[in-house]
C-alpha positions in Angstrom: 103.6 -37.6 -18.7 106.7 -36.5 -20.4 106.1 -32.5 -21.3 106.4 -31.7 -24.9 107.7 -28.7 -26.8 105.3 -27.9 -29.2 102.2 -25.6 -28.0 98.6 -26.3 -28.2 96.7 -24.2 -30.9 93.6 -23.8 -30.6 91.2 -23.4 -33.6 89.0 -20.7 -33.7 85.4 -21.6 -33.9 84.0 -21.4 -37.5 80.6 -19.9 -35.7 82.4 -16.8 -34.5 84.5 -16.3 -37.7 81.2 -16.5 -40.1 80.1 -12.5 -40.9 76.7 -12.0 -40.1 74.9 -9.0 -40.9 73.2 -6.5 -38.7 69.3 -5.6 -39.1 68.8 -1.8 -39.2 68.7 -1.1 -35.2 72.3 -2.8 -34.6 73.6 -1.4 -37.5 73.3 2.5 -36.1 75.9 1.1 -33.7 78.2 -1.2 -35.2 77.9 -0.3 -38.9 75.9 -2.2 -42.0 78.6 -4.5 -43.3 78.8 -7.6 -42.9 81.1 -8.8 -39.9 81.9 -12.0 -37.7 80.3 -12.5 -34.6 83.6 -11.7 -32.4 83.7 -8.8 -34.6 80.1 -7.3 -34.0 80.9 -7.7 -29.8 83.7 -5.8 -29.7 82.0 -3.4 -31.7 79.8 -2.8 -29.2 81.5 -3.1 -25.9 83.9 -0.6 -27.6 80.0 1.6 -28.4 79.5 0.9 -24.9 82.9 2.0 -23.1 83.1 4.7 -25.2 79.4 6.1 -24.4 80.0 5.1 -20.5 77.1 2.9 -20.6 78.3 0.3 -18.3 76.8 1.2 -14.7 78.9 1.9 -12.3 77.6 0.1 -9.3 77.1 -3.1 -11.2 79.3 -3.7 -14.2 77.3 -6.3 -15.3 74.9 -4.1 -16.2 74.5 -1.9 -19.4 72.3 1.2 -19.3 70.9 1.9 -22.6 71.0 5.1 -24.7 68.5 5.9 -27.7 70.1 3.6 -30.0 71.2 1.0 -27.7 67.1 0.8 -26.4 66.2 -0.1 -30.0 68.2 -3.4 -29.8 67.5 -3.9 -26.2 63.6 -4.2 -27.1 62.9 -0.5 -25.0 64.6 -2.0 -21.8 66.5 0.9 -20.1 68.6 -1.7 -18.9 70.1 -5.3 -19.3 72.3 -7.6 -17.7 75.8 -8.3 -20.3 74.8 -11.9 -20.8 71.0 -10.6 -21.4 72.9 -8.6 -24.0 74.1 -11.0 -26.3 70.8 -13.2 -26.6 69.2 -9.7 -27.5 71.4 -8.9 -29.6 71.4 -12.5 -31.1 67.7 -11.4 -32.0 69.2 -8.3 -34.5 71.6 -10.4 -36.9 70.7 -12.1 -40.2 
């Protein structure tokens, strides 16, 4: 298959790009305006890294502060893909 010169885009998924807005909980942490999805988790990873909330041990795991247990339903911790479906549970 001959190669060709012109590189693949890829187009960004409309899901991720559509601003969603944060209940009252996620908003403490990532602000009350509206923002896309994409937006909102790098938002809080940069909440998280910032905090040093990931464990140590695990990285997969996220050890919650006060604010962070409010969108975590009261867990102390969560796994990061636990995370996002929680977090899923805090957007409008």
């Amino acid at each position: 298959m001959p190669k060709t010169d012109k590189p693949t885009t890829r187009k960004p998924n409309a899901a991720l790009m559509k601003p969603v807005q944060p209940d009252a909980a996620l908003s403490a942490i990532v602000g009350s305006t509206p923002i896309p999805r994409g937006e909102l988790t790098k938002k809080l990873w940069d909440y998280i890294k910032k905090n040093g909330l990931q464990d140590q041990t695990k990285k997969t795991l996220i050890n919650a502060d006060a604010a962070l247990k409010v969108v975590f339903n009261g867990k102390a911790q969560v796994s990061m893909f636990e995370m996002t479906k929680l977090v899923s549970g805090h957007i409008k």
